[in-house]
C-alpha positions as CSV (number, residue, x, y, z in Angstrom):
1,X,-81.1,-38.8,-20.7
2,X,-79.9,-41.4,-23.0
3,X,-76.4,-41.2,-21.7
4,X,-78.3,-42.4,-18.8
5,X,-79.6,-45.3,-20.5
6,X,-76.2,-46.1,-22.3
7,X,-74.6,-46.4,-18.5
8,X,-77.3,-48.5,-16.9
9,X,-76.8,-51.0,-20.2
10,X,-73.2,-51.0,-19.5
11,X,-73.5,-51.1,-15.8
12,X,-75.9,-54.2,-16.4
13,X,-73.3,-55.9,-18.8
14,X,-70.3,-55.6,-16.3
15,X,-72.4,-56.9,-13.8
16,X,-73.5,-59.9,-16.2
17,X,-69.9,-60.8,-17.2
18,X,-68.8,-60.4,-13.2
19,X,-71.8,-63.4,-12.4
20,X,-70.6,-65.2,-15.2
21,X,-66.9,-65.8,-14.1
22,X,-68.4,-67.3,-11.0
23,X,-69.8,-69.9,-12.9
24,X,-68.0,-73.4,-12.2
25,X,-67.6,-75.6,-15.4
26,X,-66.7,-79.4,-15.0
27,X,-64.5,-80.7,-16.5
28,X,-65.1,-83.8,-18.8
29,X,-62.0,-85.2,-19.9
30,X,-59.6,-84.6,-17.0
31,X,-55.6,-85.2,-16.8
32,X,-56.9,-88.9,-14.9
33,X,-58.8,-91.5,-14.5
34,X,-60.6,-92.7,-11.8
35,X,-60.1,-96.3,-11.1
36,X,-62.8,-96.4,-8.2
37,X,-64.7,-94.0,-5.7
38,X,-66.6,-94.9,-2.6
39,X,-67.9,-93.4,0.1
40,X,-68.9,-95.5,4.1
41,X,-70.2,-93.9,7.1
42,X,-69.1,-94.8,10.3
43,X,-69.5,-94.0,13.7
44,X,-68.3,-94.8,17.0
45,X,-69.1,-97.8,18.8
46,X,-70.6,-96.0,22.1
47,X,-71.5,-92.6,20.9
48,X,-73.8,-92.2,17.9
49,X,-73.6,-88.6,17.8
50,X,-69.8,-89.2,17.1
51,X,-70.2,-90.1,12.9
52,X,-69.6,-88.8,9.8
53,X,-68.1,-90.4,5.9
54,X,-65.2,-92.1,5.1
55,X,-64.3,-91.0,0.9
56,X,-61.8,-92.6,-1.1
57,X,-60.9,-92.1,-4.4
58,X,-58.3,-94.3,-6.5
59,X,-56.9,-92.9,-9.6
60,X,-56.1,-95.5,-12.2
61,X,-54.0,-93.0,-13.8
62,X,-53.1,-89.2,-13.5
63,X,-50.4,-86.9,-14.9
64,X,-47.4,-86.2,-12.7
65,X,-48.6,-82.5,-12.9
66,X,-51.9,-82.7,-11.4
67,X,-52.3,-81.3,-8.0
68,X,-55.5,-82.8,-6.2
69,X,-57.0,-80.2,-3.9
70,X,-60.2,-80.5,-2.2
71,X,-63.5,-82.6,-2.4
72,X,-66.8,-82.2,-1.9
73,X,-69.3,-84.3,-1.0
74,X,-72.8,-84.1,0.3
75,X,-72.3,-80.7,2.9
76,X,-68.9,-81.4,3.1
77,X,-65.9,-79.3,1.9
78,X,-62.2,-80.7,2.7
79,X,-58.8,-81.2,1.7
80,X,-58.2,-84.6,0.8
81,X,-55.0,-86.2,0.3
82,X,-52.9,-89.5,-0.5
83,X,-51.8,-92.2,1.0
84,X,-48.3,-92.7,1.6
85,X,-48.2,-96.6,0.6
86,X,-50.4,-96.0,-2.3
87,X,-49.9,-92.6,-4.1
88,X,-52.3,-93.3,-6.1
89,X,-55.1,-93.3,-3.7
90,X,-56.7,-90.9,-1.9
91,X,-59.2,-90.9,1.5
92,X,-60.6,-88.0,3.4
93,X,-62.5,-89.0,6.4
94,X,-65.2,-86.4,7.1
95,X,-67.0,-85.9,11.1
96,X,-70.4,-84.4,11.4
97,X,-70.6,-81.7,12.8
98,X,-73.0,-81.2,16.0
99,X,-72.2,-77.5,16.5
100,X,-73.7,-76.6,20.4
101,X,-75.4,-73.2,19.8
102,X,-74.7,-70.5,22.5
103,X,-77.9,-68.8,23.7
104,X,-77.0,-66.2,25.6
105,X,-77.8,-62.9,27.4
106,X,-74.6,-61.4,26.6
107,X,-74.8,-60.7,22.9
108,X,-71.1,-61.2,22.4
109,X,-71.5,-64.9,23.9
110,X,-73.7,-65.5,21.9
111,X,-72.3,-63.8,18.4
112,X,-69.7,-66.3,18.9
113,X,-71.7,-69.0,17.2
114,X,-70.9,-70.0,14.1
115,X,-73.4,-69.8,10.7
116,X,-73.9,-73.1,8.6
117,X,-71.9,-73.0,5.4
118,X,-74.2,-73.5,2.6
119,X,-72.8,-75.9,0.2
120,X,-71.2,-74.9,-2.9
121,X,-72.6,-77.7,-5.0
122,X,-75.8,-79.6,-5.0
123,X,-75.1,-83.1,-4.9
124,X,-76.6,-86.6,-5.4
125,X,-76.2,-89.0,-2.6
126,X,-73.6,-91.0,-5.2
127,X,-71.6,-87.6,-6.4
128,X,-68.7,-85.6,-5.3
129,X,-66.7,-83.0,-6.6
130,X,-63.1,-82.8,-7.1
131,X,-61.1,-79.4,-7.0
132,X,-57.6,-80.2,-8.4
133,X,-54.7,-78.3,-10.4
134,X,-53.7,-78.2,-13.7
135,X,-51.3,-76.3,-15.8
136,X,-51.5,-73.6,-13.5
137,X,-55.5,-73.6,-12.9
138,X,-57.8,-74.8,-10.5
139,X,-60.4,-77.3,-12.3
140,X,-63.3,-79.0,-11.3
141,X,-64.6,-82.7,-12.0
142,X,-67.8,-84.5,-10.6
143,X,-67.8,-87.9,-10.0
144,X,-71.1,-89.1,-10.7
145,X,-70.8,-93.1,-9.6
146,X,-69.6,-93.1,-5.9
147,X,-70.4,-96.7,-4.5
148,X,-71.5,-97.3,-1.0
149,X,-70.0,-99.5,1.1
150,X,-71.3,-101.0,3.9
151,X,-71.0,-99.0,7.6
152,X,-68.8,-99.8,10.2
153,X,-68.6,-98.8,13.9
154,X,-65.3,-98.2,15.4
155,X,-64.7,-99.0,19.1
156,X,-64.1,-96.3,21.3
């Protein structure tokens, strides 16, 4: 009976400790600085289901080792990368995503359809995440001061 009792307490406490590695910490002094961070929506000019974010990100400084991975922002989850001309900047533009849903009688027609992702993080209109790479680990920082700027609609 109470080895019973001993193995649920350590079955408990190797469940606790797995949870706990899940756990994302941010970051608060990363290898960078951010110069400046905005985000714009856009959409096209004819179609206004056609829209989504633009995101850029300008680093006022960061370490030659730094590997800048992924963002996140609102529901969004992408790669995000930099520009050519100024290495120092980065931009992901982001499309929403108007997913048709397959209602079907076949069941494998209609298995085809795709979940929604829920979102890792739960963010402010002005915040966004960044996953980057660091002395061999992946790191996370939040970005807490995105400015809007204003919309723009491109032509088709």
């Amino acid at each position: 009976n109470s080895i019973f009792v001993v193995w649920c307490c350590l079955l408990l406490i190797g469940c606790k400790s797995q949870q706990q590695k899940n756990v994302i910490v941010f970051e608060e002094n990363p290898p960078f600085t951010i110069a400046e961070a905005q985000f714009q929506r856009w959409t096209t000019g004819k179609d206004v289901r056609e829209a989504g974010w633009n995101l850029y990100v300008t680093f006022d400084h960061i370490e030659p080792t730094v590997a800048i991975k992924e963002i996140f922002f609102k529901d969004f989850r992408s790669d995000i990368k930099n520009s050519t001309k100024f290495p120092n900047r980065y931009m992901v533009k982001l499309t929403d995503e108007k997913s048709d849903f397959v209602m079907h009688s076949d069941p494998l027609k209609e298995a085809a359809n795709t979940p929604p992702r829920k979102p890792i993080f739960q963010l402010e209109a002005t915040e966004a995440v960044i996953k980057y790479r660091f002395q061999s680990e992946e790191k996370y920082y939040k970005i807490t001061d995105l400015k809007q700027k204003n919309a723009i609609s491109y032509p088709r």
